[in-house]
C-alpha positions as CSV (number, residue, x, y, z in Angstrom):
1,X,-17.5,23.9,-14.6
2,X,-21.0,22.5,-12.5
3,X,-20.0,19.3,-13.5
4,X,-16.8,19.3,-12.1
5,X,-17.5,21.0,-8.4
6,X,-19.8,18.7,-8.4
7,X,-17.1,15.7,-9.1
8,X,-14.9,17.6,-6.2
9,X,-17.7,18.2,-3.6
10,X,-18.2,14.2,-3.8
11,X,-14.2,13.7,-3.4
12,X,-14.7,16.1,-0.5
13,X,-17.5,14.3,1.0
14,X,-15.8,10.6,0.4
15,X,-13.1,12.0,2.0
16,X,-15.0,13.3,4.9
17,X,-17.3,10.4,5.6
18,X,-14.4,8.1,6.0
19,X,-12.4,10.5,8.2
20,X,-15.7,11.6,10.4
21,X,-16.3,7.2,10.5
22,X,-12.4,6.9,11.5
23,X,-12.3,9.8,14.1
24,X,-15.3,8.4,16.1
25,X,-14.0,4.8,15.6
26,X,-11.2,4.5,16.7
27,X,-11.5,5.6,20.6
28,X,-14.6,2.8,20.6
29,X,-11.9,0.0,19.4
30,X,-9.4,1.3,21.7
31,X,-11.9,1.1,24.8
32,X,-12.6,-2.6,23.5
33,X,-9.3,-3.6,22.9
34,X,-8.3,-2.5,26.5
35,X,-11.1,-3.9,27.7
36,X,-10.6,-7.3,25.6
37,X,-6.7,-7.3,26.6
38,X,-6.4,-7.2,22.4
39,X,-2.8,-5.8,22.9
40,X,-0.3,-5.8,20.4
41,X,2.8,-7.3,23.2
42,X,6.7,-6.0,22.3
43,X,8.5,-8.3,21.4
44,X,12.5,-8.5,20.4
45,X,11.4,-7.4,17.2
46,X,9.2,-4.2,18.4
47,X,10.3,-1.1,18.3
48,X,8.0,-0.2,20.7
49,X,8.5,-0.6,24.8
50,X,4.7,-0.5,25.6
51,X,1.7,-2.8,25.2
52,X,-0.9,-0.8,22.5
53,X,-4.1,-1.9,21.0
54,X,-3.8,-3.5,17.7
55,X,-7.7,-3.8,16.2
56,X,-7.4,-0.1,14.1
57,X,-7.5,-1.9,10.8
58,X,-11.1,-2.6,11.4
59,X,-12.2,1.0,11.3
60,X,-9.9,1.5,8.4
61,X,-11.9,-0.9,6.8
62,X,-15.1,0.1,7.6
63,X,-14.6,3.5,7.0
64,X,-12.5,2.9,3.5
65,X,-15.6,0.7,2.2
66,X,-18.6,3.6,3.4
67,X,-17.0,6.3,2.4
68,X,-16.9,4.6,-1.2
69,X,-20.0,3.0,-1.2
70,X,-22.2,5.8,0.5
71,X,-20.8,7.9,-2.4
72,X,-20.5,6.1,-5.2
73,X,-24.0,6.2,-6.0
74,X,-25.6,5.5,-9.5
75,X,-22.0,5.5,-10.9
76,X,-21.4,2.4,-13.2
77,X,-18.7,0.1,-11.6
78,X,-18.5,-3.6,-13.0
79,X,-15.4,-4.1,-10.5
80,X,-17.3,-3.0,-7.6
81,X,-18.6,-6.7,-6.3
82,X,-15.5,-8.1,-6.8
83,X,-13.7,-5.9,-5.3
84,X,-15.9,-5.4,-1.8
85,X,-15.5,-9.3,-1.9
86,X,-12.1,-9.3,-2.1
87,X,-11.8,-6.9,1.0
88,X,-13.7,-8.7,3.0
89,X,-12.0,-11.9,2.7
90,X,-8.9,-10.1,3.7
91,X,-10.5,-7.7,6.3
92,X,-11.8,-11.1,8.8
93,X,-8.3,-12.5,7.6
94,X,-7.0,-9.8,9.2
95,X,-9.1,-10.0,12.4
96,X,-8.6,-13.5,12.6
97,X,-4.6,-13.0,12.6
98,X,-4.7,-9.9,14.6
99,X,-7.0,-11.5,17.8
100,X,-6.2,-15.3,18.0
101,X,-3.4,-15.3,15.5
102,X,-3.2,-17.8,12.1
103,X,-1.3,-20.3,10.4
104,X,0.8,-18.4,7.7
105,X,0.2,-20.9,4.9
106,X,-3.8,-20.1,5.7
107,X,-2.9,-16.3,5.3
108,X,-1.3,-16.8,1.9
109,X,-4.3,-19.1,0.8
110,X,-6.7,-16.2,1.7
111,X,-4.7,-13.7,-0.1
112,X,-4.6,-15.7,-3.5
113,X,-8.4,-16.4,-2.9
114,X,-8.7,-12.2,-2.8
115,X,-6.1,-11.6,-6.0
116,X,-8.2,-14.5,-8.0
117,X,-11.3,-12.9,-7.0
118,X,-10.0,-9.7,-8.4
119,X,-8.8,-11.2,-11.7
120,X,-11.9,-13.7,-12.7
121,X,-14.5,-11.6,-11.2
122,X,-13.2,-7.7,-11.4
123,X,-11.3,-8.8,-14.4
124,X,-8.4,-6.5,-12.8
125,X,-5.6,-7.7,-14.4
126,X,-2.0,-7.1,-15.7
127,X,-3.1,-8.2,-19.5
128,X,0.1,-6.3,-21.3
129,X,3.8,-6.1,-20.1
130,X,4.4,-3.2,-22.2
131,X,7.2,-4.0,-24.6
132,X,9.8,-4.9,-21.6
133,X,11.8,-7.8,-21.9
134,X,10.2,-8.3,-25.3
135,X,6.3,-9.0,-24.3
136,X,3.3,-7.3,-25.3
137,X,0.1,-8.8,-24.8
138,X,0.2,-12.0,-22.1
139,X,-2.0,-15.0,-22.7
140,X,-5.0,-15.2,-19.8
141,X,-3.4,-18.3,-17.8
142,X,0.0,-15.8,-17.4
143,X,-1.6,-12.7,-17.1
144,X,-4.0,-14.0,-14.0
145,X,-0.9,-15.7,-12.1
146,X,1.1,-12.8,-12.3
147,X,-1.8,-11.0,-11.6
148,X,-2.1,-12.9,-8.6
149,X,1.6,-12.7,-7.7
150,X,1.8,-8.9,-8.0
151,X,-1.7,-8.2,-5.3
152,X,-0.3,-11.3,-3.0
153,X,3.1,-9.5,-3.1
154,X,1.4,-6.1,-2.2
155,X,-0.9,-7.4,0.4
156,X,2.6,-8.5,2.0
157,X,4.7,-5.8,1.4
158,X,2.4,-2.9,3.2
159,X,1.8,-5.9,6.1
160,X,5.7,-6.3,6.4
161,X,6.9,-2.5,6.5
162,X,4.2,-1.8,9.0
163,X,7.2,-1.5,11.5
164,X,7.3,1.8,12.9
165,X,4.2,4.7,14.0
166,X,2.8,6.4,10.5
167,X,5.1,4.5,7.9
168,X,2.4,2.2,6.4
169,X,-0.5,4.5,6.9
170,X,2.1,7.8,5.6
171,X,3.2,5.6,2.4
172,X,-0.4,4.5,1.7
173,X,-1.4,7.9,1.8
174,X,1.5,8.8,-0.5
175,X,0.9,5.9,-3.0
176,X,-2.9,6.3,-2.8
177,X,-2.9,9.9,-3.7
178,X,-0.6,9.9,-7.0
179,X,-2.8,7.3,-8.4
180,X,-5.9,9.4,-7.1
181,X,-4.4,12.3,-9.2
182,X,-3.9,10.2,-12.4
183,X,-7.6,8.7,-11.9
184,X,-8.9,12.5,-11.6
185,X,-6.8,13.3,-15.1
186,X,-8.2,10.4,-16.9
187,X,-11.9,10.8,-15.6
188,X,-11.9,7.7,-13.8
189,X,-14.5,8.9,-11.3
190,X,-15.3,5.7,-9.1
191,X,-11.6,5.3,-8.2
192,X,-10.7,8.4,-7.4
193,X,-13.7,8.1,-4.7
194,X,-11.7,4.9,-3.4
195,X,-8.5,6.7,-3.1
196,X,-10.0,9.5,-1.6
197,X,-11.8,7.4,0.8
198,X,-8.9,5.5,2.1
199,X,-7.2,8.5,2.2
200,X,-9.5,10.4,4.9
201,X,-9.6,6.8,7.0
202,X,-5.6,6.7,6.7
203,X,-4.9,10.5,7.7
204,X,-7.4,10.0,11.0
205,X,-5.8,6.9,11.8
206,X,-2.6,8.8,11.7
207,X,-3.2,11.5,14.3
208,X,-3.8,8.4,16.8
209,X,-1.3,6.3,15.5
210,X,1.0,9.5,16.4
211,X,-0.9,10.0,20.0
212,X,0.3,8.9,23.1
213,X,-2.6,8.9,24.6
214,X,-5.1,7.4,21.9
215,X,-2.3,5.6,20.4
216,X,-3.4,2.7,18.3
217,X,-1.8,0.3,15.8
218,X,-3.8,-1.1,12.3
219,X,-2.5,-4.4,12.8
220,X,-2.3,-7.0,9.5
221,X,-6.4,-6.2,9.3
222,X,-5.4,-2.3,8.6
223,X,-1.8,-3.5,6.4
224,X,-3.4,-5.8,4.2
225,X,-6.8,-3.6,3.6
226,X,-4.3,-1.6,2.6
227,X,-2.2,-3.4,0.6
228,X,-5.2,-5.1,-1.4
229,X,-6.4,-1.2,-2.1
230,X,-3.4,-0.2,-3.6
231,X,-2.9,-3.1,-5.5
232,X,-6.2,-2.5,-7.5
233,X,-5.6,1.3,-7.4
234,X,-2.1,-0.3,-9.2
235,X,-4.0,-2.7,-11.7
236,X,-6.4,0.3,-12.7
237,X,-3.5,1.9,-13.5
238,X,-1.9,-0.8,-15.4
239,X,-5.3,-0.8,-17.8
240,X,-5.7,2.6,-18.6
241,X,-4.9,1.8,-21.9
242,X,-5.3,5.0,-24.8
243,X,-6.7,6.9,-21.5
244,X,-3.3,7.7,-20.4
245,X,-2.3,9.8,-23.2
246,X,-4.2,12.2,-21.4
247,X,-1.3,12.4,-19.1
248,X,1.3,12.2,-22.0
249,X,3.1,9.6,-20.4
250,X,4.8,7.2,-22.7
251,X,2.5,3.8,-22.7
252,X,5.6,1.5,-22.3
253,X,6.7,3.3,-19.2
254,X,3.9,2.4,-17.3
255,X,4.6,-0.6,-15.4
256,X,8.4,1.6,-14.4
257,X,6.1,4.2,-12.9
258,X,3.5,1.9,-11.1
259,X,6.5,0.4,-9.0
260,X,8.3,4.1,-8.7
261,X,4.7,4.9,-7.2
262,X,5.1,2.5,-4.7
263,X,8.8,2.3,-4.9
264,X,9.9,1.5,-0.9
265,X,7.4,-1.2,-0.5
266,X,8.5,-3.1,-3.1
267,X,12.1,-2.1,-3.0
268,X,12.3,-2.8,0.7
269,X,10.2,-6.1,0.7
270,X,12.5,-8.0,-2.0
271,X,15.6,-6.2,-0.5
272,X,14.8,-7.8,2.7
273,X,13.4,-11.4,1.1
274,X,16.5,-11.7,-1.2
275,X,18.9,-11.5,1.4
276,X,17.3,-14.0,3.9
277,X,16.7,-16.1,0.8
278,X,20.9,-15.5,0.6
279,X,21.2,-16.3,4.4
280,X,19.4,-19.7,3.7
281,X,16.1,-18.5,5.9
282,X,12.7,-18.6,4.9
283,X,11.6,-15.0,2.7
284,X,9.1,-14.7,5.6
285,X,11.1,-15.3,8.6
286,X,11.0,-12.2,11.1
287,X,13.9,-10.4,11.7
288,X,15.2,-6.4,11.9
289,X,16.8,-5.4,8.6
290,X,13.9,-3.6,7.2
291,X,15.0,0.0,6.0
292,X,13.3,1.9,9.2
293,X,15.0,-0.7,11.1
294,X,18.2,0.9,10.4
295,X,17.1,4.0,10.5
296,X,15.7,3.6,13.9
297,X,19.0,2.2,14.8
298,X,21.6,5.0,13.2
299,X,19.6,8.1,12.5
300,X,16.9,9.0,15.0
301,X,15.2,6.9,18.3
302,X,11.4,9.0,17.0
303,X,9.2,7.3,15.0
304,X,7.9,10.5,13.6
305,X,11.4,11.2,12.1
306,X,12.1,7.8,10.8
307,X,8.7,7.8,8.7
308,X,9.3,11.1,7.1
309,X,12.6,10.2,6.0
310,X,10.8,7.0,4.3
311,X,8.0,9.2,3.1
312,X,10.9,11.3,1.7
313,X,12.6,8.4,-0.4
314,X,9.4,7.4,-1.5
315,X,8.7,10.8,-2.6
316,X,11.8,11.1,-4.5
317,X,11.8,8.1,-7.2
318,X,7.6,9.6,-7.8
319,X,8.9,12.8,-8.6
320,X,11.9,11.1,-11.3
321,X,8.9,8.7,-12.6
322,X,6.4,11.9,-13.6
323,X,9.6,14.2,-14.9
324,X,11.1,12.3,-16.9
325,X,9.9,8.9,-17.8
326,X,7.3,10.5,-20.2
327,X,10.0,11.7,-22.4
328,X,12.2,8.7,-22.7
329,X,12.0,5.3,-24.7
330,X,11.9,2.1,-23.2
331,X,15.5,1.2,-23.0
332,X,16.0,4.9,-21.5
333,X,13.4,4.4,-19.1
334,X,15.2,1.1,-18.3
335,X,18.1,2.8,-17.8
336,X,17.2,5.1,-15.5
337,X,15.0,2.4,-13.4
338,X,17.9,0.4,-12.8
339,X,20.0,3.6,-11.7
340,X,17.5,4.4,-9.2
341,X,17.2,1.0,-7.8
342,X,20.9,0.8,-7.5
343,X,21.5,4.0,-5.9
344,X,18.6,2.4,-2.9
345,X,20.8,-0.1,-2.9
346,X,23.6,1.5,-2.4
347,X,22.1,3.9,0.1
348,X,21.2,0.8,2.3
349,X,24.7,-0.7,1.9
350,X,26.1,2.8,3.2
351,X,23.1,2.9,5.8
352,X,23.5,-1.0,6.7
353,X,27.4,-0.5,7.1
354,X,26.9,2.3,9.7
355,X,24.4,0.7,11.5
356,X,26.7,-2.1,12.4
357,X,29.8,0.8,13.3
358,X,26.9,2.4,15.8
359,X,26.7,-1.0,17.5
């Protein structure tokens, strides 16, 4: 019992650290970016009407890596160079893009420098596929590029939805805490201090994200930070290995459950690439058919309202995940993947339509 209030008195003070960092941050970045003229400037894309400071990713970062380091203490961590490396590469990527702006191919070069880092060094990788479409065990070449593809794609995905006040910071929260939950079940102490550590950074920057007066955006420095956290919280996950049975969750269903967990990024990110991809545009052209998009257009004007409705249907296919994929096989679980994905799809067809009526 001493052992563990001891465990959640460190969670508490991870938690705190990064908050207490974030709270006192963020007014001394917005000072600078005003000072700087480091504004984030609408464009026909924005949905905002107002220049706003665009440098709170830094403090997320800063604040994400102390309150995780600072508290980590004398606990063994093999994955913990690698990984501080790998943020740092993208955290001055993220500067770099969010200050003077850079090349998109450089971006993506940066990013598959931080997911190979991660995979030789942290050797976080996706080494089993679970039984789906056939495939076990990968061989180390395959397993490190899909490695690779899965942290690039997640880097991008929380960078691209970051459209609206509180949806990227509100799903990372979201995300960050299930897998912090699963950690805690399956005594995997040092990243359940991450999780809780990006947590108290993300639900500071939220109150000023929200503010009108303080209000401040994360920029791709606060998106990809991130999306690279979540994408090792997600290749923890992937390796739990016979430490999930503590959870009695069916071993083949985990890779269904690691994309319910993060089930609108992903969704809305291929959504959105597949039909430019079908329009004959490049997958990373900008343009407004992102899901908050819509719902900015047909449902509510408030940024507040939109994100909860997104925190909502992210909500939803976690709750489905935990219920019931624990007590199916894999061709049930399959089954009812597919039928979740498809009803998304169909509630963005119905959305999508009525968003062109309103017009």
């Amino acid at each position: 019992m001493e052992m563990i209030a001891q465990k959640f008195l460190l969670y508490f003070f991870a938690f705190g650290t990064s908050a207490t960092i974030t709270l006192l941050g963020i007014p001394v970045v917005n000072r600078v970016a005003k000072t700087k003229n480091l504004f984030d400037v609408p464009n026909y894309r924005s949905s905002h009407k107002s220049q706003v400071p665009r440098l709170g990713g830094i403090v997320i970062f800063i604040a994400s890596v102390l309150g995780f380091t600072i508290w980590l203490g004398n606990t063994a961590f093999p994955e913990l160079a690698s990984i501080i490396a790998a943020l740092i590469i993208i955290f001055f990527t993220g500067v770099k893009d969010d200050i003077v702006g850079m090349r998109p191919l450089t971006k993506l070069t940066l990013q598959i420098f931080s997911a190979t880092l991660l995979s030789f060094g942290g050797k976080l990788r996706i080494a089993s596929l679970y039984g789906l479409f056939g495939i076990q065990e990968l061989p180390l070449v395959i397993s490190i590029l899909i490695t690779i593809l899965v942290v690039v794609f997640l880097i991008n995905s929380f960078n691209l939805i970051d459209g609206v006040d509180g949806l990227a910071g509100g799903l990372g929260i979201i995300a960050t805490f299930t897998f912090g939950v699963i950690f805690y079940a399956v005594e995997e102490h040092a990243f359940v201090l991450l999780a809780m550590s990006l947590i108290g950074s993300l639900a500071t920057f939220l109150c000023f994200n929200f503010s009108n007066k303080w209000k401040i955006f994360m920029g791709d420095t606060g998106s990809m930070v991130i999306g690279l956290i979540i994408s090792i919280l997600t290749l923890k996950f992937l390796n739990l290995e016979n430490k999930i049975s503590l959870l009695q969750v069916g071993f083949v269903n985990l890779p269904y459950l690691s994309v319910l967990i993060l089930f609108i990024p992903i969704f809305d990110t291929l959504r959105v690439f597949t039909v430019r991809l079908f329009l004959g545009k490049s997958p990373f052209s900008p343009d407004k058919n992102h899901m908050h998009h819509m719902l900015l257009n047909r449902v509510s004007k408030k940024h507040a309202i939109v994100s909860i409705i997104m925190y909502t249907l992210n909500i939803a296919p976690i709750i489905v995940g935990f219920l019931l994929l624990k007590n199916l096989n894999l061709l049930e679980s399959s089954v009812l993947f597919v039928s979740v994905v498809l009803l998304y799809v169909l509630m963005v067809q119905i959305l999508s339509k009525s968003d062109i009526k309103s017009n």
